[in-house]
C-alpha positions in Angstrom: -57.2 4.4 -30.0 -58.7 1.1 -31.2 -61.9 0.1 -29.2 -60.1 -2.4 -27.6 -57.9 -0.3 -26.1 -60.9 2.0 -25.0 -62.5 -0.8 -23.2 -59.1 -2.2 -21.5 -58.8 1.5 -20.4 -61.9 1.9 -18.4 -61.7 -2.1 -17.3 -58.6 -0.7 -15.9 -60.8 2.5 -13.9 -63.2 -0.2 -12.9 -60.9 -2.8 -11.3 -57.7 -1.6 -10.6 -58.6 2.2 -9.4 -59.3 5.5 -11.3 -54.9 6.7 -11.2 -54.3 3.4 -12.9 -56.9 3.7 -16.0 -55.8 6.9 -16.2 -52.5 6.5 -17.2 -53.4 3.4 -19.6 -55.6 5.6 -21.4 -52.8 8.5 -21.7 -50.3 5.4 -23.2 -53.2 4.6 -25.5 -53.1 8.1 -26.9 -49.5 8.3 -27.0 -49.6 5.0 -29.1 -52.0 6.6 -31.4 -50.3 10.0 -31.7 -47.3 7.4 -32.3 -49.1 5.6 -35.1 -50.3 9.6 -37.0 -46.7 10.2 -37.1 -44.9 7.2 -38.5 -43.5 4.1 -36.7 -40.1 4.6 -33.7 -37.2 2.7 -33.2 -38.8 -1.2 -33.2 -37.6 -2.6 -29.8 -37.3 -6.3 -29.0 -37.5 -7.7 -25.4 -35.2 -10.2 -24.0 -34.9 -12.6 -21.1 -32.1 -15.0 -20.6 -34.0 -17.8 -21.3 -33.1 -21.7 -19.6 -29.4 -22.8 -18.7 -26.9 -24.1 -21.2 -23.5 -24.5 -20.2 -21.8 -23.8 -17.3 -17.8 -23.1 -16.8 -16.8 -23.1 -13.2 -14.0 -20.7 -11.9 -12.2 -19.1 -9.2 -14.5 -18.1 -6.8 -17.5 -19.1 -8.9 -17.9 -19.3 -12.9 -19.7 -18.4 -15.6 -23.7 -19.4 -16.2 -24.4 -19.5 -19.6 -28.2 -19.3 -20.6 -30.3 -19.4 -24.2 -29.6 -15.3 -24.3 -27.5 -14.5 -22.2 -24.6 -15.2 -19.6 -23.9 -14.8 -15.7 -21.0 -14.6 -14.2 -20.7 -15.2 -10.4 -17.6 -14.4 -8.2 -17.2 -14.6 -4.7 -14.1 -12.5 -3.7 -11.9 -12.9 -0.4 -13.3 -10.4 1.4 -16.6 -12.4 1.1 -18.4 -9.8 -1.5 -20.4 -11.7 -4.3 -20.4 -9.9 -7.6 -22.9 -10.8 -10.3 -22.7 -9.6 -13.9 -24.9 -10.1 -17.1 -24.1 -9.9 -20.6 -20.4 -10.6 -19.9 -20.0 -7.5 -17.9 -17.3 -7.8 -15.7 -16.6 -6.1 -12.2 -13.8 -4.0 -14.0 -13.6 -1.1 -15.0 -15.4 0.9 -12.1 -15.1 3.8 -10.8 -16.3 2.1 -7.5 -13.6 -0.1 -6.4 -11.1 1.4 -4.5 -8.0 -0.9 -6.9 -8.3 -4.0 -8.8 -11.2 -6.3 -8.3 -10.6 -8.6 -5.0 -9.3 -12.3 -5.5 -11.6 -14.7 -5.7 -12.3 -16.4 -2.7 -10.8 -20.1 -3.3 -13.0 -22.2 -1.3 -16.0 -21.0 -3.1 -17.4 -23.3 -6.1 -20.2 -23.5 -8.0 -21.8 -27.0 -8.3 -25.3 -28.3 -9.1 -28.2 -27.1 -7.3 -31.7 -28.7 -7.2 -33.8 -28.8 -10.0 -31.2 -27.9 -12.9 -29.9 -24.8 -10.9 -26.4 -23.9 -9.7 -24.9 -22.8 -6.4 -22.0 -21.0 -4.8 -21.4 -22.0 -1.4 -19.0 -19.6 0.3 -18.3 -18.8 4.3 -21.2 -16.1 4.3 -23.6 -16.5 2.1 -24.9 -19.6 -0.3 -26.0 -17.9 -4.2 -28.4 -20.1 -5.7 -29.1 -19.7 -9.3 -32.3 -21.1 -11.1 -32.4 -22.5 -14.2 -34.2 -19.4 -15.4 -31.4 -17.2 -14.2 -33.4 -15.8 -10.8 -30.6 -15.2 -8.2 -30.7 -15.6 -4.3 -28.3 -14.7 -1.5 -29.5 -17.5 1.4 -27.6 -17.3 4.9 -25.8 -19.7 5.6 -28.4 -21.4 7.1 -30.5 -21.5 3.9 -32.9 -18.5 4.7 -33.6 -16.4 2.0 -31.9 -12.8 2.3 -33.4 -11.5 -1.2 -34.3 -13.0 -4.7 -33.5 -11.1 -7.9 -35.7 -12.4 -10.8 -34.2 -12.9 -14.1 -33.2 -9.4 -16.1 -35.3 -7.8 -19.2 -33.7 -6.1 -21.6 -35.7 -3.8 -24.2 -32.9 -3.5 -27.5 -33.5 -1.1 -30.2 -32.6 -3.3 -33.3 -30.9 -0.2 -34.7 -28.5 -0.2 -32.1 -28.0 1.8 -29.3 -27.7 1.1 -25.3 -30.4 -1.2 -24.2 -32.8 -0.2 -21.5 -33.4 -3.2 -19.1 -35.4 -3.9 -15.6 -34.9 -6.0 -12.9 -37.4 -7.3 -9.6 -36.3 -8.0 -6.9 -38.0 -9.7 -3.3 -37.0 -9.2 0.5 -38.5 -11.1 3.7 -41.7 -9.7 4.7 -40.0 -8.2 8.0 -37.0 -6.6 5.9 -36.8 -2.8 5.9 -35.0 -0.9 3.5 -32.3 2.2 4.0 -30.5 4.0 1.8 -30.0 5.1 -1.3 -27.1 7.7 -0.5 -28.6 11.2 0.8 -31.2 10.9 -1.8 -34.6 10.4 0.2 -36.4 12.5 2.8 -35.5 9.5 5.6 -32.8 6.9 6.1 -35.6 4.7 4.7 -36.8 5.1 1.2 -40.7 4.6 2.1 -43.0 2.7 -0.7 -42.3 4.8 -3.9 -40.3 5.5 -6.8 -36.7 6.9 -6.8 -33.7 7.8 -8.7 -30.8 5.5 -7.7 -28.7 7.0 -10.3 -26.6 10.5 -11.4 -29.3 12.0 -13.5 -29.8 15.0 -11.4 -27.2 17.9 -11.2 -28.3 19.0 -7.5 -30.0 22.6 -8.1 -32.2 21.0 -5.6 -32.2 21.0 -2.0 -31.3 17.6 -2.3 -28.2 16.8 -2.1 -27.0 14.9 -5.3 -24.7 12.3 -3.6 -26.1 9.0 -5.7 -25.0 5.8 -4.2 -27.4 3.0 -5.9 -26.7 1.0 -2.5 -29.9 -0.4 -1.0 -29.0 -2.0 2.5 -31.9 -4.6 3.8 -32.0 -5.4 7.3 -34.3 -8.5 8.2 -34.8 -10.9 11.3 -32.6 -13.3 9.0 -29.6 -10.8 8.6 -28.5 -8.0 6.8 -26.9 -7.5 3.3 -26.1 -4.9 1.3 -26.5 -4.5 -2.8 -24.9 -2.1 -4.9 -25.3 -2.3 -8.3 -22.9 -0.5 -10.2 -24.2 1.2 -13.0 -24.1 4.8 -13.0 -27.2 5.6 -15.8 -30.7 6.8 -14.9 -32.8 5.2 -13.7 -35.8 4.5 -11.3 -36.2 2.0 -8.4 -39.4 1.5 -6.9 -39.5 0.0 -3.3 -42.7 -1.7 -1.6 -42.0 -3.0 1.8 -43.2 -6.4 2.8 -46.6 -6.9 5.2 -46.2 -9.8 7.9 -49.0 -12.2 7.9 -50.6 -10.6 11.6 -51.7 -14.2 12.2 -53.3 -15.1 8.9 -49.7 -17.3 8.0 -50.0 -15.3 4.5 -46.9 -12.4 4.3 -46.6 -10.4 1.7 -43.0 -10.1 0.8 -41.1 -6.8 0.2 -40.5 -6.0 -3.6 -38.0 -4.0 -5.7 -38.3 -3.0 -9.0 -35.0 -1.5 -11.1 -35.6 0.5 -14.2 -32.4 1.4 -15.9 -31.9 3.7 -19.1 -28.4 1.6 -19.7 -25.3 0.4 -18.8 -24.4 -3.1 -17.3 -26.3 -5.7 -15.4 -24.0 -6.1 -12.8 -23.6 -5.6 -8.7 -22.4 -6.7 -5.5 -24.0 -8.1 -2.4 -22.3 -8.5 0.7 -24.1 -10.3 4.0 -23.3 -10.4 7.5 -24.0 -8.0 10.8 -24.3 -4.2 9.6 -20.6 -3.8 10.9 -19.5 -6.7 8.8 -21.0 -4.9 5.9 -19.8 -1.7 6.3 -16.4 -3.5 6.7 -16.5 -5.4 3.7 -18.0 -2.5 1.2 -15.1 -0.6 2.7 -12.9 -3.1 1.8 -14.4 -2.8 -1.6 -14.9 0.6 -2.4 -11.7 2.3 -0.6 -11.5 3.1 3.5 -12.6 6.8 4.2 -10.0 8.9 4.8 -8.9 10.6 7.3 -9.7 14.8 8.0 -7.9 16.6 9.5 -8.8 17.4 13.5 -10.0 20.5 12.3 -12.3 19.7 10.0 -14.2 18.3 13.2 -15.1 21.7 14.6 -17.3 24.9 13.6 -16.7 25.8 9.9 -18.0 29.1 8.7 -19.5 30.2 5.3 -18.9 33.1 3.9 -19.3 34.1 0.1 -16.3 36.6 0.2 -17.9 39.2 -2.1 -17.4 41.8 0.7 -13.4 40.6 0.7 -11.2 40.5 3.1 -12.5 43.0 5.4 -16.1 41.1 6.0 -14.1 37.9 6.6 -12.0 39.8 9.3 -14.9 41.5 10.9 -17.3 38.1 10.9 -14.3 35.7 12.6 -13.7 39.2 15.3 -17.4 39.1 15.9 -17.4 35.1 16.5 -14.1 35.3 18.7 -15.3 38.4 20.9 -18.5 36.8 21.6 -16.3 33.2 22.8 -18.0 31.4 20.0 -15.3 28.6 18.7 -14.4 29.0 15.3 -12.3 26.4 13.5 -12.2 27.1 9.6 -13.9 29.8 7.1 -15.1 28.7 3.9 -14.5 31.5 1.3 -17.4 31.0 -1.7 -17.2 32.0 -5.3 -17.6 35.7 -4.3 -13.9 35.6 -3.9 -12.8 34.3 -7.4 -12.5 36.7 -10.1 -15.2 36.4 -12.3 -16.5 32.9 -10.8 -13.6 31.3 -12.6 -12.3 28.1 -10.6 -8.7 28.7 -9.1 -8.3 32.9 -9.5 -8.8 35.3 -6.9 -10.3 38.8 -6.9 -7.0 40.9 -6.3 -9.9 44.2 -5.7 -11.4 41.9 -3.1 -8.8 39.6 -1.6 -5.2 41.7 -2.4 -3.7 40.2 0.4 -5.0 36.5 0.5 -1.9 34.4 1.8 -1.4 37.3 4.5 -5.2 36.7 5.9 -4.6 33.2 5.6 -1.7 33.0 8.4 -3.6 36.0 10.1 -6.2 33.3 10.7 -4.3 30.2 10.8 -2.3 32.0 14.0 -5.7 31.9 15.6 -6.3 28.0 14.5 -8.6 29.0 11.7 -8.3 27.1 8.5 -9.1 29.0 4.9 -11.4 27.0 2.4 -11.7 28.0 -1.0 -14.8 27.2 -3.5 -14.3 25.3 -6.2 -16.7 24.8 -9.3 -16.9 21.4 -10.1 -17.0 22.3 -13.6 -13.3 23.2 -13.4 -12.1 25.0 -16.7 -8.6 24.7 -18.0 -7.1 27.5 -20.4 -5.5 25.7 -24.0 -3.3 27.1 -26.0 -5.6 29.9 -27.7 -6.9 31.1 -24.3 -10.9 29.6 -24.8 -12.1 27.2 -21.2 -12.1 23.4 -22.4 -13.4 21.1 -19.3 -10.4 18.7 -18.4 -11.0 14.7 -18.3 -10.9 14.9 -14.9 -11.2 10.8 -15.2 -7.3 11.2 -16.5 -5.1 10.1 -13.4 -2.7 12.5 -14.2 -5.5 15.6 -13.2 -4.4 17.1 -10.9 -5.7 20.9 -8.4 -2.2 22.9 -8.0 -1.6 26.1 -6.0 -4.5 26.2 -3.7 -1.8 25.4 -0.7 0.8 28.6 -1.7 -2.8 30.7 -2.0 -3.1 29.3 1.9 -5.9 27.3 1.2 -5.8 24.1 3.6 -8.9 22.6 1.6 -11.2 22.7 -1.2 -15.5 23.1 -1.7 -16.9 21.9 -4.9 -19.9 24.6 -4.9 -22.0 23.2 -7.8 -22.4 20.2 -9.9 -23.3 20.9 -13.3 -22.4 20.6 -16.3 -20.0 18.0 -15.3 -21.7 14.7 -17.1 -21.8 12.6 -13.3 -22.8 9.9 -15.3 -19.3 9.1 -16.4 -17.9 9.4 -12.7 -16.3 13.0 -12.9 -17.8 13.6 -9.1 -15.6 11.1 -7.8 -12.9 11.9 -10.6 -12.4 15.8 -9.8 -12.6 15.0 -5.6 -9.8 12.5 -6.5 -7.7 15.3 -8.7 -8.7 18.2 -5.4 -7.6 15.4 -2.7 -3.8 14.4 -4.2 -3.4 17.8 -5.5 -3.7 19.5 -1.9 -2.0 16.5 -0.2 1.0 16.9 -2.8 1.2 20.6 -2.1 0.7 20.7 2.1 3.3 19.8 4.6 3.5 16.5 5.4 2.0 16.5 8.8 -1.0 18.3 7.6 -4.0 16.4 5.7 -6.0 18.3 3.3 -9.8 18.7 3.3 -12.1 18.2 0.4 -15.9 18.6 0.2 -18.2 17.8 -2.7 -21.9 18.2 -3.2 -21.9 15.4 -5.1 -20.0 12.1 -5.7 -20.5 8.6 -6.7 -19.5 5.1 -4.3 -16.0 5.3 -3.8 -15.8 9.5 -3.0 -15.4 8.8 0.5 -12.0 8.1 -0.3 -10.6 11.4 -1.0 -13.4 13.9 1.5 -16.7 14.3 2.9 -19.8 15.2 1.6 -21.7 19.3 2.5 -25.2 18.9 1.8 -26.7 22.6 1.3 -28.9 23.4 3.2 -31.4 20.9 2.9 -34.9 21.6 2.5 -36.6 24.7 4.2 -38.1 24.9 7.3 -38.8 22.0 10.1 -39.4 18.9 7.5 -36.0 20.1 6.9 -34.4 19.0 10.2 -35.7 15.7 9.4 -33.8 15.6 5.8 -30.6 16.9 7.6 -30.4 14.2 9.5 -31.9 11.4 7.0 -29.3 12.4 4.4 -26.3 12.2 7.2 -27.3 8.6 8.3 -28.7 7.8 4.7 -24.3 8.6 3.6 -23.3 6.6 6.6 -24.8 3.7 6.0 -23.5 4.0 2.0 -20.3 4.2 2.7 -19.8 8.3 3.5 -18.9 8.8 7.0 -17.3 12.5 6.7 -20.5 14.5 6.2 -23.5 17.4 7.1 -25.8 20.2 6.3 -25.7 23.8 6.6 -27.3 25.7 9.1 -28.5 29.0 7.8 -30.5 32.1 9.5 -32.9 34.5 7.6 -36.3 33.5 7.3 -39.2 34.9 9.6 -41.3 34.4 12.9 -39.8 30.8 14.1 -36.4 31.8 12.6 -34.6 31.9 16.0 -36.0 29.1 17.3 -35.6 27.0 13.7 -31.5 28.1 13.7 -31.0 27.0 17.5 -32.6 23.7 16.9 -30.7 23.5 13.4 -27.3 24.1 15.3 -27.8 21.8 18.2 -28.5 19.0 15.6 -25.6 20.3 13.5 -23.3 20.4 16.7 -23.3 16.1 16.7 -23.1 15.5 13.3 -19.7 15.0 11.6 -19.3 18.3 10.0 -21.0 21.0 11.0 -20.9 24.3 9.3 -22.7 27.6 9.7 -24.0 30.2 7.3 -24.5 34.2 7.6 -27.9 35.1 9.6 -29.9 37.9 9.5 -29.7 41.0 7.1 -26.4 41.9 8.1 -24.7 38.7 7.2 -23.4 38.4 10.7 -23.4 35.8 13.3 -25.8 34.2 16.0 -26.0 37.5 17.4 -28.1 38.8 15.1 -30.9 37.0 16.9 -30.3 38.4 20.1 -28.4 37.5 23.6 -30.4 34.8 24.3 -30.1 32.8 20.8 -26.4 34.0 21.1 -26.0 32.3 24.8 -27.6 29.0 23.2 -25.3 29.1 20.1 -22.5 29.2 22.4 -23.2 26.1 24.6 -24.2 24.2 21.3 -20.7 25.2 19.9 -18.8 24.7 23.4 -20.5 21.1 23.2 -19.0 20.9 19.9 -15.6 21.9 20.7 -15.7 19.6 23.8 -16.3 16.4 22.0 -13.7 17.0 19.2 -11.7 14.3 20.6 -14.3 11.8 20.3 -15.1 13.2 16.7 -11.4 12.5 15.9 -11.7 9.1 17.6 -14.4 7.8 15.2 -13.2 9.0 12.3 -9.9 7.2 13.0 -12.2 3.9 13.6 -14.5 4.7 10.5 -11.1 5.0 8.8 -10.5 1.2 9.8 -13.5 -0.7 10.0 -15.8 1.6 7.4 -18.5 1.6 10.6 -20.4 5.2 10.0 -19.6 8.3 12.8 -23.7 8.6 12.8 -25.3 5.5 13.5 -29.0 4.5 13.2 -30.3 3.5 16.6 -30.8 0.1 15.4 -26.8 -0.3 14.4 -25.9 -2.2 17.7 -29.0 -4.3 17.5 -30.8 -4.9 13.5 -32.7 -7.7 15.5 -34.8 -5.7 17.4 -38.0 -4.6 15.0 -39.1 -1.4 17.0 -35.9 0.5 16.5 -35.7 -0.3 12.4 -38.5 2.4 12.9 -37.2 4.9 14.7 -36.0 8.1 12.3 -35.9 10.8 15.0 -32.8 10.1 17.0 -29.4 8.6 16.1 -25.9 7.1 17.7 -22.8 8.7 17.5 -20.2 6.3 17.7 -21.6 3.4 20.1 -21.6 5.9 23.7 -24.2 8.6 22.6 -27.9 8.5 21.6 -29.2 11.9 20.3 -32.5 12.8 20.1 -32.8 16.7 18.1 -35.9 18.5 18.7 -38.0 17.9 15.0 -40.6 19.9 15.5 -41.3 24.1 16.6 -42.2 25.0 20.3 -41.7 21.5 21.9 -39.9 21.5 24.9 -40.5 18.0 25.3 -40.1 15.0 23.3 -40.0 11.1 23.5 -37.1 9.0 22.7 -36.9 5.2 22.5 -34.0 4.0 24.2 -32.1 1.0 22.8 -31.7 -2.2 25.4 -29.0 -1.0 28.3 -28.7 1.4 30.8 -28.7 5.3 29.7 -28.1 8.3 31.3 -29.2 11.9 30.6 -26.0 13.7 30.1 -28.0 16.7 31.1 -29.5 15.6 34.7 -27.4 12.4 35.6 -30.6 10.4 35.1 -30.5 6.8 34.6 -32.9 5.2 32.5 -33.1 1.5 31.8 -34.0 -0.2 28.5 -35.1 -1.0 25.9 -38.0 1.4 26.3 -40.2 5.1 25.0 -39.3 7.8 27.9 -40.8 11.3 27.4 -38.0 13.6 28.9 -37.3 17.8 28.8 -35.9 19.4 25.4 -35.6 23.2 26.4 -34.6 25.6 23.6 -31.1 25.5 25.4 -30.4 22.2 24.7 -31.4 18.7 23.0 -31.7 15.4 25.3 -28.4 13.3 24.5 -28.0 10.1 26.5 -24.9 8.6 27.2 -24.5 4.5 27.2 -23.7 3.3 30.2 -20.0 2.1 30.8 -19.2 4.5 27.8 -15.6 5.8 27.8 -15.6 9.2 25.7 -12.7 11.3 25.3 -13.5 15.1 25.5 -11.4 18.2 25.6 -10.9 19.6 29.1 -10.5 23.0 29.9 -6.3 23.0 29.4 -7.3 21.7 26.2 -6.3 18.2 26.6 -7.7 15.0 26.2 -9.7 13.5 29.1 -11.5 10.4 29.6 -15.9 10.6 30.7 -16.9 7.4 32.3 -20.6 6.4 32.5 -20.0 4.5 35.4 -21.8 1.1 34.4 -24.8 -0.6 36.1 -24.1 -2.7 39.2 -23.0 -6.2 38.4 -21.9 -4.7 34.7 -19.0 -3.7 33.0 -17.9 -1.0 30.2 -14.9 0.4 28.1 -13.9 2.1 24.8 -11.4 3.2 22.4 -9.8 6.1 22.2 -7.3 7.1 19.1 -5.4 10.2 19.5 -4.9 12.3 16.3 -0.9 11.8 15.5 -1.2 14.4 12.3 -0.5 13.0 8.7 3.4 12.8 9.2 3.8 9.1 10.7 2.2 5.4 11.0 -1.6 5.9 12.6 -1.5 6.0 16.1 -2.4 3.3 18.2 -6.0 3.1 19.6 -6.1 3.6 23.5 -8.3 0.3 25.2 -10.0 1.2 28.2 -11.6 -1.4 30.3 -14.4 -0.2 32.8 -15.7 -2.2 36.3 -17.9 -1.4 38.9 -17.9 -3.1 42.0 -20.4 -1.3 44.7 -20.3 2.9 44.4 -16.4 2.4 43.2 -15.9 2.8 39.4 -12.6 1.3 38.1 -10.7 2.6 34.9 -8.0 0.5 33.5 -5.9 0.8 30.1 -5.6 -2.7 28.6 -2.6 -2.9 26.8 -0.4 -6.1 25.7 1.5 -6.0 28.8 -1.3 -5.9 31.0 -3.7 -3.3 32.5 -2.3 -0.4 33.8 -4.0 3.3 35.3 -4.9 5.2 32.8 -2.1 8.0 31.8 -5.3 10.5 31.1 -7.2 12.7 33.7 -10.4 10.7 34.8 -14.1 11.8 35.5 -16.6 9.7 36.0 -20.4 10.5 35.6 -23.7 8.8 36.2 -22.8 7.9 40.0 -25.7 8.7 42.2 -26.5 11.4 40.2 -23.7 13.3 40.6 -20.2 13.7 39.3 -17.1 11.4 40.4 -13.4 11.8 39.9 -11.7 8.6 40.0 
């Protein structure tokens, strides 16, 4: 360490804080152990330097700088890709087929000082003459700025690290990235945006570098699609408070390789969702099933514990819907075998269960070994179209788990590659008005095309509530509509309290599945009658609102719009609820609001603008506004929108309609989209219109040849207080 560096070192301690000089003098030693033990790689920085030559194109063109090159597209869908160093948006593991056409009315054309623009129906890109990019409304305000890329090149060769800043509006708020943070907002801080982690962790491992921005100007979302390391570091901006001086929110990108290149797409967050849908692939569609109470159970007792756990769940009137057999049931862990000590029988318990509308999942290591010729385990390419799972449909399987992530290189897309191989490997084998099910702890943009996303566990204890639900909206918003966390018993003191409050969440979230509890691996039970009676109504809840589960999956399916919804969804414009991480939408008729935290039987929720009712009580509540309400430990305060049209399961098991009868003077409606199976075209969606004229509630189906009564059984709620039939 040269005395220079000593006295820049505590200069550093002095001014800019004691964590900061500390870590200048630890990279002052590090230079000096590098300069005892002989020179590294040299490494040369680069910038892009001033404009050139410019080649307009399709959609856009090709910027060509002093270093480097951009090349700008704006597609028909009304995503803008950008790509340095000639990287194009193909190949990608991302897009759901070939990249979209370009979007013929966009061209570039000179900007203001020696800059360039695209002008399309959305969004304006302006380009600097130094290569910073912004995506402007199309109004002109500013919806983020990405400065001009660094890249760090080892002259020896090699992939070239590179970084990238980035600025937001002082108002804008950050969510995402996939169900990698501890909140649907990724608070000041460092993280990993890409698939360098395997998921031993809590954490579940889904890694969607999607950051989505929502500001008083509009929201847009940026992927960048890269799949390397790397490290993003968010600050969110500071408004002004009167002193007309904001400080702006800031990104920072830090990637280990791979290409410069992303997307951004601008509008409402519907239009978003709808247009990264577009991009990416639609989600598809589970099977009604998969919507209700999935069990996991690791199979090393065989067939007899998986008998006498579904007995115990069906004496006790606990709905049970599919059992998830773990690697306990394979023969010596190995992907696609069976334990014929354990599981001689398998196909037989299979229709044993399915004759009691129970579905059998099997576990599936991700890192799937196929035999060669010589008998050794070789990984496949699972990238290699022609991959494909065969035979888990004759073993009675209707689905697949991927259990673990490792040593599969995610890095290279075989996440997304070996959910691809499970999904048209099941679907191939199935009859034709079934659809498969495949789950994967882990999975890249693009893997809500072929199943939904199980989570673990999530991390222990209470704060773990909060990073069920974070990493559930966090998927959502990135794409990932089909997903959950486990709940799991064991554990001491607040364990029954912690698993009741763990289930009720579960029981509105898309995919809910349930673990053994207590030492005896069994059920809800374990806990006692009164945890048992609260399971039940949790799980009769569940089984209730299956229709309107299957409902918006069918619409996430065709818009891209997430099942779980951040309260804000309806309205981005409204500040207060960008804040609010402790409740969520299902669909657009219900606001949930889990109990976070041990021994409150209370709690406050903030209630969007509208009318809402309690489902609980009946009681009306008008927003927007905070309202401190009763959370028992038999239930969690849901609120239903008012004018809301759900469909629910009614006690013949058909489909009925709920009305929330609107306010006076106000009117309401929904969708509903029955579940046809996998056989035919989709089904049409169901439009309901609602009106209220005095203490009369009117239902009507809309269809093209008018409105018409509705063909379903009616009930309407939130009328005095009391229950209505129609």
């Amino acid at each position: 360490m040269s005395g220079r560096d000593l006295v820049r070192s505590w200069w550093s301690v002095g001014v800019a804080g004691a964590a900061q000089g500390l870590r200048t003098v630890r990279a002052a030693w590090r230079r000096r152990g590098g300069d005892a033990t002989g020179p590294g790689p040299r490494v040369r920085a680069r910038v892009p330097g001033a404009v050139r030559e410019v080649e307009p194109g399709p959609g856009g063109g090709v910027i060509r700088f002093a270093r480097s090159e951009l090349r700008i597209l704006v597609a028909v869908n009304g995503a803008v890709f950008w790509g340095w160093d000639g990287a194009g948006p193909e190949p990608s593991f991302a897009l759901a087929g070939a990249c979209p056409e370009p979007d013929p009315r966009a061209e570039l054309e000179p900007d203001t000082d020696g800059g360039w623009r695209v002008v399309a129906e959305r969004v304006t890109v302006a380009v600097s003459r130094l290569g910073a990019l912004e995506v402007l409304t199309p109004g002109g305000v500013m919806l983020r700025r990405d400065l001009p890329p660094r890249w760090w090149e080892a002259e020896d060769g090699g992939p070239a690290r590179w970084m990238q800043r980035s600025e937001v509006p002082a108002d804008a708020r950050f969510f995402g990235p996939g169900g990698r943070v501890e909140g649907p907002r990724p608070w000041d801080g460092s993280h990993r945006p890409g698939n360098g982690v395997t998921g031993t962790g809590g954490a579940v491992p889904v890694t969607v570098p999607v950051q989505l921005v929502v500001a008083d100007a509009g929201t847009h979302l940026l992927f960048v699609d890269n799949p390397w390391d790397g490290t993003l570091t968010l600050r969110e901006g500071v408004e002004g408070a009167g002193s007309g001086h904001d400080r702006v929110g800031t990104g920072e990108l830090r990637m280990e390789g791979g290409p410069v290149r992303g997307w951004v797409m601008a509008g409402t967050p519907a239009r978003v969702l709808l247009t990264w849908a577009s991009l990416t692939g639609a989600p598809v569609l589970p099977p009604a099933w998969a919507f209700g109470h999935h069990l996991v159970r690791e199979g090393a007792g065989g067939e007899d514990e998986v008998r006498r756990v579904v007995a115990g769940h069906l004496e006790r009137g606990l709905p049970l819907d599919a059992v998830h057999l773990g690697a306990g049931h394979l023969e010596g862990g190995r992907a696609f075998t069976v334990d014929q000590d354990r599981f001689p029988k398998l196909a037989v318990l299979a229709d044993e269960l399915r004759r009691e509308g129970i579905r059998l999942m099997s576990a599936v290591p991700a890192a799937v070994r196929a035999q060669d010729r010589r008998g050794e385990g070789t990984c496949p390419d699972a990238a290699d179209a022609r991959v494909r799972y065969a035979g888990q449909a004759a073993r009675g399987f209707a689905g697949v788990w991927h259990t673990v992530d490792g040593p599969v290189p995610l890095g290279r897309g075989n996440a997304l590659c070996l959910a691809r191989a499970a999904h048209e490997g099941l679907r191939d084998e199935v009859p034709a008005d079934e659809r498969p099910l495949v789950l994967s702890a882990s999975g890249w943009a693009g893997s809500q095309r072929y199943g939904g996303v199980w989570s673990k566990e999530g991390a222990v204890g209470w704060p773990g509530l909060r990073t069920s639900l974070a990493q559930v909206v966090g998927l959502g918003l990135c794409g990932v509509p089909f997903s959950g966390t486990d709940v799991a018993g064991g554990g001491e003191g607040e364990a029954s309290e912690l698993y009741v409050r763990r289930l009720q969440l579960a029981a509105y979230l898309p995919l809910l599945r349930t673990g053994a509890v207590g030492p005896a691996g069994g059920g809800p039970w374990e806990y006692g009658a009164v945890v048992l009676g609260h399971a039940r109504v949790a799980l009769g809840e569940r089984r209730r609102l299956l229709p309107y589960f299957v409902t918006l999956a069918h619409l996430a399916r065709r818009t891209g719009a997430p099942m779980v919804r951040p309260v804000w969804w309806p309205a981005p414009e409204e500040r207060e609820l960008r804040d609010c991480e402790d409740a969520f939408l299902l669909g657009d008729a219900l606001l949930v609001a889990p109990v976070l935290e041990a021994g409150a039987v209370r709690r406050e929720v903030r209630l969007p603008r509208g009318r809402w009712y309690d489902t609980a009580t009946g009681r009306a509540y008008e927003g927007p506004a905070k309202v401190l309400v009763d959370a028992p430990l038999e239930r969690i305060p849901v609120f239903a929108r008012a004018g809301a049209v759900l469909p629910v399961r009614g006690e013949d098991g058909g489909t009925e309609l709920e009305v929330w009868a609107p306010a006076p003077g106000r009117s309401g409606g929904g969708l509903v989209v029955p579940d046809g199976g996998d056989g035919g075209e989709e089904p049409e969606a169901e439009r309901y219109s609602v009106t209220r004229s005095g203490p009369r509630v009117v239902v009507r189906r809309e269809t093209e040849d008018g409105a018409r009564e509705p063909s379903r059984p009616v009930r309407v709620r939130g009328l005095d207080g009391a229950d209505g039939q129609m």
